[in-house]
N, CA and C atoms as a LAMMPS dump frame, in Angstrom:
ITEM: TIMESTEP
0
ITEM: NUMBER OF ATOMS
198
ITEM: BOX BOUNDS ff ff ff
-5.0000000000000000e+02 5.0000000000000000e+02
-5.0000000000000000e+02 5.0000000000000000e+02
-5.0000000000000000e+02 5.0000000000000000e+02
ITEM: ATOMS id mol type element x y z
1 1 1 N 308.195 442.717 -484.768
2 1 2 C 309.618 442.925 -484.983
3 1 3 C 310.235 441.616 -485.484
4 2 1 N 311.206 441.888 -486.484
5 2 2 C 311.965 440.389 -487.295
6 2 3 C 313.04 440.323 -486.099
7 3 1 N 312.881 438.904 -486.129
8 3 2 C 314.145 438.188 -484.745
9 3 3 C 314.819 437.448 -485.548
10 4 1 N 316.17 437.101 -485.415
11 4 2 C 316.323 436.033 -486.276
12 4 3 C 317.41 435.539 -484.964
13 5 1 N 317.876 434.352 -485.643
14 5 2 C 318.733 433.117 -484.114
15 5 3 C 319.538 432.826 -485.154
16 6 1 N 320.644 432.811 -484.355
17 6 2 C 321.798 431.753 -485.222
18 6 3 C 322.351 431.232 -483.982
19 7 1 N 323.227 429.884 -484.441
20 7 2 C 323.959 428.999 -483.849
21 7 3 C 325.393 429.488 -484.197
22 8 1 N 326.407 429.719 -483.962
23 8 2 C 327.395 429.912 -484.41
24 8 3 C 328.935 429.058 -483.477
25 9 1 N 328.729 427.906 -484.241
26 9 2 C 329.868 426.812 -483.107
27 9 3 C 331.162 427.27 -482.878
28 10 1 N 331.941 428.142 -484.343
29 10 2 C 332.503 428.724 -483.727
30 10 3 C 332.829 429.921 -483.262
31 11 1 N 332.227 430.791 -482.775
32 11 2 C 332.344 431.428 -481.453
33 11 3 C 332.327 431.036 -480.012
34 12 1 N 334.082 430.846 -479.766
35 12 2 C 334.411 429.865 -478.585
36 12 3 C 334.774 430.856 -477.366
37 13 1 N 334.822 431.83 -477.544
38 13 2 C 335.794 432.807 -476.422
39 13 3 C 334.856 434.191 -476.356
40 14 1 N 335.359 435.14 -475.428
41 14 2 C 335.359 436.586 -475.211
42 14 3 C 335.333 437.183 -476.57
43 15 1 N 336.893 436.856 -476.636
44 15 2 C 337.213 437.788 -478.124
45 15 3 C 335.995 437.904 -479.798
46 16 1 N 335.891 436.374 -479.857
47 16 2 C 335.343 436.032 -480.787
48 16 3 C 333.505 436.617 -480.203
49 17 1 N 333.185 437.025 -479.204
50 17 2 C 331.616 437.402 -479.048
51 17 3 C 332.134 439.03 -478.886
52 18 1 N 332.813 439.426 -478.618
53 18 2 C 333.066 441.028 -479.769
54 18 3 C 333.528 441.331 -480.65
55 19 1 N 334.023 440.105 -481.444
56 19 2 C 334.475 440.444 -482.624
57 19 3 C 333.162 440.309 -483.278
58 20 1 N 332.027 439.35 -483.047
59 20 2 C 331.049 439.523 -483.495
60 20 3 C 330.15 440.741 -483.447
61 21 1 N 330.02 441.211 -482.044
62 21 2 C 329.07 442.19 -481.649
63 21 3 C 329.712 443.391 -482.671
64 22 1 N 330.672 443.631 -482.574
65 22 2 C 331.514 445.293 -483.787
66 22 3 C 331.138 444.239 -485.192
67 23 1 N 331.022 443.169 -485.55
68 23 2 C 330.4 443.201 -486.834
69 23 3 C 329.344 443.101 -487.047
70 24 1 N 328.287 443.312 -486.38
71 24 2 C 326.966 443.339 -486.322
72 24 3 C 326.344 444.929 -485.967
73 25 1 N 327.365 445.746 -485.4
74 25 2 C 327.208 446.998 -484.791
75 25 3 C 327.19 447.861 -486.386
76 26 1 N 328.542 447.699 -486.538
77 26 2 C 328.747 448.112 -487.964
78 26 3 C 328.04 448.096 -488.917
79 27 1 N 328.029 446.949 -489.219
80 27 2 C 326.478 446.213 -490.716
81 27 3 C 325.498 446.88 -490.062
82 28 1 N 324.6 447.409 -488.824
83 28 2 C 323.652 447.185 -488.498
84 28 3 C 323.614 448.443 -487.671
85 29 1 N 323.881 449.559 -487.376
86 29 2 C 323.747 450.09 -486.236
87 29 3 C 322.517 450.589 -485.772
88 30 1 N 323.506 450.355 -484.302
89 30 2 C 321.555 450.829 -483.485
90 30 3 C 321.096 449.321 -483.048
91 31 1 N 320.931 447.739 -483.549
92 31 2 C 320.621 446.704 -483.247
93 31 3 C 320.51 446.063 -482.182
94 32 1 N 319.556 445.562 -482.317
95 32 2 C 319.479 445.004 -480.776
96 32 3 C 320.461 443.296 -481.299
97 33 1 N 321.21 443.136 -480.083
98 33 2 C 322.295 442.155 -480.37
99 33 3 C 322.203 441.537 -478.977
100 34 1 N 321.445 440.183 -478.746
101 34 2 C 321.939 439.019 -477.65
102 34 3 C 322.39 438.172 -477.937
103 35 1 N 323.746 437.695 -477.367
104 35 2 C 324.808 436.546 -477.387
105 35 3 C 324.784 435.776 -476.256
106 36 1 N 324.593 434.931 -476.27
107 36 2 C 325.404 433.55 -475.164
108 36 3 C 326.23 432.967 -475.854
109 37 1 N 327.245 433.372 -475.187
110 37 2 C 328.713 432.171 -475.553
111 37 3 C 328.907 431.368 -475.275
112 38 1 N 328.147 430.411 -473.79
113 38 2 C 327.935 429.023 -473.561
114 38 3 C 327.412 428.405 -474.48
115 39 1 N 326.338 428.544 -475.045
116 39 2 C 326.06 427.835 -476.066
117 39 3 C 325.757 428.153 -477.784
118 40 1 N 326.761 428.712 -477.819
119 40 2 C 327.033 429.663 -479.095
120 40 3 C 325.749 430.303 -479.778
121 41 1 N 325.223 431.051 -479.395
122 41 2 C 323.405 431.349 -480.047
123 41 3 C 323.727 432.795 -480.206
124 42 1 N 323.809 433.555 -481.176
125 42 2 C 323.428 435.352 -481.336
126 42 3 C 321.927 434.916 -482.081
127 43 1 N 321.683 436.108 -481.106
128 43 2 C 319.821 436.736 -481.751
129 43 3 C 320.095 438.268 -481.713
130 44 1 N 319.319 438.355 -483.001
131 44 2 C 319.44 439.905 -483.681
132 44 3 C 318.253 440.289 -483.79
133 45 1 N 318.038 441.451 -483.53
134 45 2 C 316.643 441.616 -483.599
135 45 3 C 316.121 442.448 -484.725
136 46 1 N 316.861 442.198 -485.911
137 46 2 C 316.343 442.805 -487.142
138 46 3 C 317.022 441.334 -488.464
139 47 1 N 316.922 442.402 -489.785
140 47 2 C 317.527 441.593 -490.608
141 47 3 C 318.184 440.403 -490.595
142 48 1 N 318.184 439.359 -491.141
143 48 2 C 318.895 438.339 -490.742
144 48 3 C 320.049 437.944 -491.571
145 49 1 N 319.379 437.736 -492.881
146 49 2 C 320.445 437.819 -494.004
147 49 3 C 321.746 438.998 -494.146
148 50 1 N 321.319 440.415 -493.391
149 50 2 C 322.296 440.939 -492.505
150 50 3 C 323.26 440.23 -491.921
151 51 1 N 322.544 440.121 -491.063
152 51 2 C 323.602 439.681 -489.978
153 51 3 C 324.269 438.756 -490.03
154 52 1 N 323.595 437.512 -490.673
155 52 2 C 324.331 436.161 -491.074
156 52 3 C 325.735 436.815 -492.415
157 53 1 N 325.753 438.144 -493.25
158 53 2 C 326.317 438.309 -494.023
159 53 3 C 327.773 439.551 -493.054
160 54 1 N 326.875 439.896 -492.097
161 54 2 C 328.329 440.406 -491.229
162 54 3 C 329.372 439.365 -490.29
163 55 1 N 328.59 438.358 -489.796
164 55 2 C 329.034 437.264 -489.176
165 55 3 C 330.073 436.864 -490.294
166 56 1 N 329.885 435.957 -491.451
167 56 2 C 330.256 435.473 -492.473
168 56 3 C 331.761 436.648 -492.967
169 57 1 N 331.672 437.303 -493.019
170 57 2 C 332.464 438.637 -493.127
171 57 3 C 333.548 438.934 -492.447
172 58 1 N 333.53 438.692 -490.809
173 58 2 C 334.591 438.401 -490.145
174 58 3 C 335.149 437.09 -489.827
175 59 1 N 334.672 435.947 -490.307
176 59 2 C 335.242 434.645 -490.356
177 59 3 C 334.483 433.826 -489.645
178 60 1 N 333.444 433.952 -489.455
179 60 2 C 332.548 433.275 -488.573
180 60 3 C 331.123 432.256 -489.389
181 61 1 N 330.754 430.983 -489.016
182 61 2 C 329.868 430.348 -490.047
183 61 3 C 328.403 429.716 -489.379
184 62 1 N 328.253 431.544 -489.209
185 62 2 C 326.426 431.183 -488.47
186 62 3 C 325.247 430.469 -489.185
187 63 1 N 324.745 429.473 -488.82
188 63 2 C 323.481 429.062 -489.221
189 63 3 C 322.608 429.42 -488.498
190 64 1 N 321.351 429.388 -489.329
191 64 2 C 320.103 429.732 -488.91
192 64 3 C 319.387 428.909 -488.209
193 65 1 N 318.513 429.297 -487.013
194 65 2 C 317.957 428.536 -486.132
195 65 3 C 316.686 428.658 -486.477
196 66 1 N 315.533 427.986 -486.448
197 66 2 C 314.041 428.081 -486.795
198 66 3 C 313.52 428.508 -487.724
């Protein structure tokens, strides 16, 4: 299965880790979606260029981890 990691610094709050999760739901449905908001990290468990392009989409500037 493709995993992909992003860092995303800013996602600072609640709001901003569901504003992510509904743009990743959307672009992606069905996805497997883990967030920690302590240390800003979403892992997706599919497409990446996806997801980095739904992130990017709602105002958010994920980089890629590994």
């Amino acid at each position: 299965m493709t995993r992909a990691t992003f860092n995303v610094a800013d996602m600072t709050c609640a709001h901003c880790e569901k504003t992510i999760r509904g743009a990743l739901s959307e672009a992606m449905p069905g996805v497997g979606v883990s967030v920690d908001l302590a240390s800003h990290t979403v892992i997706v468990e599919e497409d990446g260029e996806k997801a980095m392009a739904a992130m990017e989409e709602v105002g958010y500037s994920p980089k890629r981890i590994g």
